[in-house]
C-alpha positions as CSV (number, residue, x, y, z in Angstrom):
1,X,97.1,100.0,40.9
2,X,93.2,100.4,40.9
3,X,93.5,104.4,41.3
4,X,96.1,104.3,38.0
5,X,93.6,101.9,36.2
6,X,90.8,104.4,36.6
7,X,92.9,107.6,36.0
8,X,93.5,106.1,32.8
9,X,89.7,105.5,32.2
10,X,88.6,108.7,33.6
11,X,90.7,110.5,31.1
12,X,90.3,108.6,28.1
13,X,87.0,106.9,27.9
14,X,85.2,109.0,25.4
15,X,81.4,107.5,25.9
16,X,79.3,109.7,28.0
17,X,75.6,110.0,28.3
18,X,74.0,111.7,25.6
19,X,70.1,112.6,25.0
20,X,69.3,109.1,22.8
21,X,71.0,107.0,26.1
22,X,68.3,108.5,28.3
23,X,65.1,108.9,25.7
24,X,63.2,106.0,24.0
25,X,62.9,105.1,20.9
26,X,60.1,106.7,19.5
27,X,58.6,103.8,17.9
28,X,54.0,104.4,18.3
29,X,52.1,101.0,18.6
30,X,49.6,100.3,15.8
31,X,47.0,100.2,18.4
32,X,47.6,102.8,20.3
33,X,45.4,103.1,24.0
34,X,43.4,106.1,24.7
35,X,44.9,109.0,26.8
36,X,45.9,107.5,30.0
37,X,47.8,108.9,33.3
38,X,51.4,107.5,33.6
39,X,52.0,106.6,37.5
40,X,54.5,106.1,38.9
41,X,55.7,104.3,42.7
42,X,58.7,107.2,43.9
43,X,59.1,105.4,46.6
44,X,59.8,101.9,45.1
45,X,62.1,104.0,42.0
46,X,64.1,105.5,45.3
47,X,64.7,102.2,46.8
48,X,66.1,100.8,43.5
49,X,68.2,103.5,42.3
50,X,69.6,105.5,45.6
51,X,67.3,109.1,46.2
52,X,70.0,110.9,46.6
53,X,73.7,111.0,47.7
54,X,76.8,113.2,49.2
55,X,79.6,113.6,47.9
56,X,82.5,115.2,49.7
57,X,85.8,115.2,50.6
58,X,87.5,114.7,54.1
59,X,90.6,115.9,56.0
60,X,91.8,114.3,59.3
61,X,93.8,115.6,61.6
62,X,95.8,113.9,64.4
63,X,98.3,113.7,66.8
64,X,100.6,110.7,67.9
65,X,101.3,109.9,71.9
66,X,102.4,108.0,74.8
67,X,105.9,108.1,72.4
68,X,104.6,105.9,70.0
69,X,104.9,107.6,67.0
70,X,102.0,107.3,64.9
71,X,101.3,103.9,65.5
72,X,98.0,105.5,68.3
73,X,96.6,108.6,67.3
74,X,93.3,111.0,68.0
75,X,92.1,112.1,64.5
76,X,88.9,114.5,63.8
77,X,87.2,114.4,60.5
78,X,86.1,117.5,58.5
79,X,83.8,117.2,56.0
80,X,82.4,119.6,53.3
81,X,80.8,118.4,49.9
82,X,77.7,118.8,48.0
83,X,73.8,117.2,48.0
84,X,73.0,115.4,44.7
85,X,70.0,113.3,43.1
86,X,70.7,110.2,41.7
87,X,70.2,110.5,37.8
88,X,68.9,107.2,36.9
89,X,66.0,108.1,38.6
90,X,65.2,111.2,36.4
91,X,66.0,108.9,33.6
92,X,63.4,106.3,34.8
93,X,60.5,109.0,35.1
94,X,61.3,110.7,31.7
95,X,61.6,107.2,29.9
96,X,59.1,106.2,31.4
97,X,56.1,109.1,30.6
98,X,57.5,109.5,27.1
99,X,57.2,105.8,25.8
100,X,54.1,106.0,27.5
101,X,52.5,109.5,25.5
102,X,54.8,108.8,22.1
103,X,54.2,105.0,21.9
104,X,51.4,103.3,23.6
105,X,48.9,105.8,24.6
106,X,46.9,108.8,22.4
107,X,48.2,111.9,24.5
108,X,45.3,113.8,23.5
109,X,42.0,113.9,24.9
110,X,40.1,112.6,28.5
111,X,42.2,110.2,30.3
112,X,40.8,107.2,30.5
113,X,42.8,105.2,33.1
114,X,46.0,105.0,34.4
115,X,49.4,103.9,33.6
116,X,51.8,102.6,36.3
117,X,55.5,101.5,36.5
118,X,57.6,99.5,39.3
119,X,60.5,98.0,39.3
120,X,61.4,94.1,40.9
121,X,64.9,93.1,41.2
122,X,68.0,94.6,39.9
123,X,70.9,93.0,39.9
124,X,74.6,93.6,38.9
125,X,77.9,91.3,37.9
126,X,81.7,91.9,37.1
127,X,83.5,89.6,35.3
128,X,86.6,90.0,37.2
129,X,89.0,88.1,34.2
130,X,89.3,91.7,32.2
131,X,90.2,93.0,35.2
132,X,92.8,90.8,36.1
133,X,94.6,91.3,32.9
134,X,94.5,94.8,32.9
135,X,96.5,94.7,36.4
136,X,98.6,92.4,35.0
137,X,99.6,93.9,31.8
138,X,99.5,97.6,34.0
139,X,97.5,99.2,32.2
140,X,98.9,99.1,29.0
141,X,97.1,96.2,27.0
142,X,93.9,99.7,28.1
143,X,95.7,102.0,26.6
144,X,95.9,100.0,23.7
145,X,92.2,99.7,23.4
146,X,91.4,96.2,25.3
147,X,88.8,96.9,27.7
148,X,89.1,97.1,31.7
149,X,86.1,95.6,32.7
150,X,82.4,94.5,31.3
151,X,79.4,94.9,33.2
152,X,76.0,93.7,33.7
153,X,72.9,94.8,35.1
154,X,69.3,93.1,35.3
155,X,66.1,95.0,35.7
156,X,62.5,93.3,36.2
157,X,59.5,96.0,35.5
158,X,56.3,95.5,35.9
159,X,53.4,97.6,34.1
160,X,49.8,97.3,35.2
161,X,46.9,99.3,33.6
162,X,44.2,100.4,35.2
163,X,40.2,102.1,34.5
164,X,39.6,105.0,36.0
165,X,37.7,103.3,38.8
166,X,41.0,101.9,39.2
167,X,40.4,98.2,38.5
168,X,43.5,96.7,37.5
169,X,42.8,95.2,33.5
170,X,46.2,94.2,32.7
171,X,49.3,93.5,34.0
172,X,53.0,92.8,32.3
173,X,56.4,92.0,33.7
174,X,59.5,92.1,31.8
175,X,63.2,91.0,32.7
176,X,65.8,92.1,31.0
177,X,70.5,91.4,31.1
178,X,72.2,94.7,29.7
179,X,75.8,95.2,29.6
180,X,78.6,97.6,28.7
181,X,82.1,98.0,28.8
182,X,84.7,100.2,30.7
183,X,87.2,100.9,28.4
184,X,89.4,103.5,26.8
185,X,89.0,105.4,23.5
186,X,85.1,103.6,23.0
187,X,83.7,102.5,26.3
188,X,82.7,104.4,29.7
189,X,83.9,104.8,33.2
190,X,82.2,104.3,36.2
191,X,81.5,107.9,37.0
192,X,78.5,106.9,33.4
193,X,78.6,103.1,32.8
194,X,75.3,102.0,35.5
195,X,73.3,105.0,34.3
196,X,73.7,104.2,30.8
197,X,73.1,100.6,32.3
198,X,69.9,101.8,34.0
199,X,68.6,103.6,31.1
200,X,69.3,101.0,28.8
201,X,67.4,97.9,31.3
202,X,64.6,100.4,31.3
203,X,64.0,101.2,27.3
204,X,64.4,97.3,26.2
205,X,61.8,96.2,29.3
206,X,59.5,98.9,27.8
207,X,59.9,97.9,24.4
208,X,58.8,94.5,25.4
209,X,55.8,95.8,27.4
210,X,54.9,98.0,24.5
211,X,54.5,95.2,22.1
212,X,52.2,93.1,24.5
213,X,50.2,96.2,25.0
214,X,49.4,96.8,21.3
215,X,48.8,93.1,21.1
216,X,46.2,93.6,23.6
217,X,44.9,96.8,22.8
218,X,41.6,96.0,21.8
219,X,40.5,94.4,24.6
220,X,42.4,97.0,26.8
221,X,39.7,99.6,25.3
222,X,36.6,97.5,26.3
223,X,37.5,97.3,29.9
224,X,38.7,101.0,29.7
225,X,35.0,102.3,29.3
């Protein structure tokens, strides 16, 4: 019932990710920071979002004995498939360094301190109700538009800016609750819904950073020299 739920989806959710899900808004403070050097922690951006992954496709092959049938069997597993990054990582760096030279900092000139992002906890939630009556109804209340399934996602980010000596001057924290649908016709499938999630957590924590920054740009610039 789950495999016919998502064939339907697959085929007829018409959201997918398109250049304004993955960009920021580009939306310059009023007090914009001098040129600065965005940093960012790889290794803490892999351990959140997944490096990298397989995907791949397996056959088995068995026999039956000792007159059983196929109830015992000796199987061996090939499997061939293909290396891929995980895209809401890209997304994080190129969100990330954009709102930083578009909106908060003046790209031009000598850098005068760094930049850097991390991310805190992430977590995720179903609400398992649409669900329910999508299998129930089989399918068809989907087909009619009703969506399959919502889901949520929660980011915490954390900014710090430091002089070049690197002296930590400031430090912000945001937390951030996004959600989407899966859902025909309007919403997305999970092959796109949690990196349109990811993207989306991301660009509204950095909007609120943003705004704290320009508050705060002033004495930012005294500590910068």
């Amino acid at each position: 019932m789950k495999k016919y739920l998502l064939l339907i989806l697959l085929l007829s959710a018409c959201q997918s990710i398109n250049y304004q899900d993955v960009n920021p808004n580009i939306n310059p403070n009023q007090n914009k920071l001098p040129a600065m050097e965005p940093m960012i922690d790889m290794y803490n951006l892999e351990a959140v979002y997944t490096g990298g992954g397989y995907a791949g496709t397996a056959n088995n092959f068995g026999v039956g004995y000792a007159n059983r049938g196929w109830g015992n069997w000796v199987q061996t597993t090939a499997v061939s498939g293909t290396q891929y990054k995980d895209a809401r990582v890209n997304d994080v760096i190129n969100i990330f360094n954009k709102e930083v030279k578009e909106n908060i900092t003046d790209p031009y000139g000598e850098k005068k301190g760094y930049i850097s992002l991390k991310l805190g906890y992430r977590g995720e939630d179903k609400q398992p109700i649409l669900a329910l009556l999508s299998i129930f109804s089989l399918g068809t209340i989907n087909l009619l538009g009703f969506p399959a399934d919502i889901r949520e996602q929660s980011l915490e980010v954390e900014v710090e800016i430091w002089n070049n000596k690197k002296e930590i001057i400031k430090r912000y924290t945001a937390n951030v609750l996004d959600s989407e649908y899966v859902a025909a016709y309007y919403g997305y499938n999970d092959s796109t819904i949690y990196r349109k999630l990811a993207a989306d957590n991301i660009k509204h924590a950095l909007e609120q950073i943003r705004k704290q920054i320009n508050d705060d740009a002033e004495d930012i610039k005294k500590n910068l020299k």
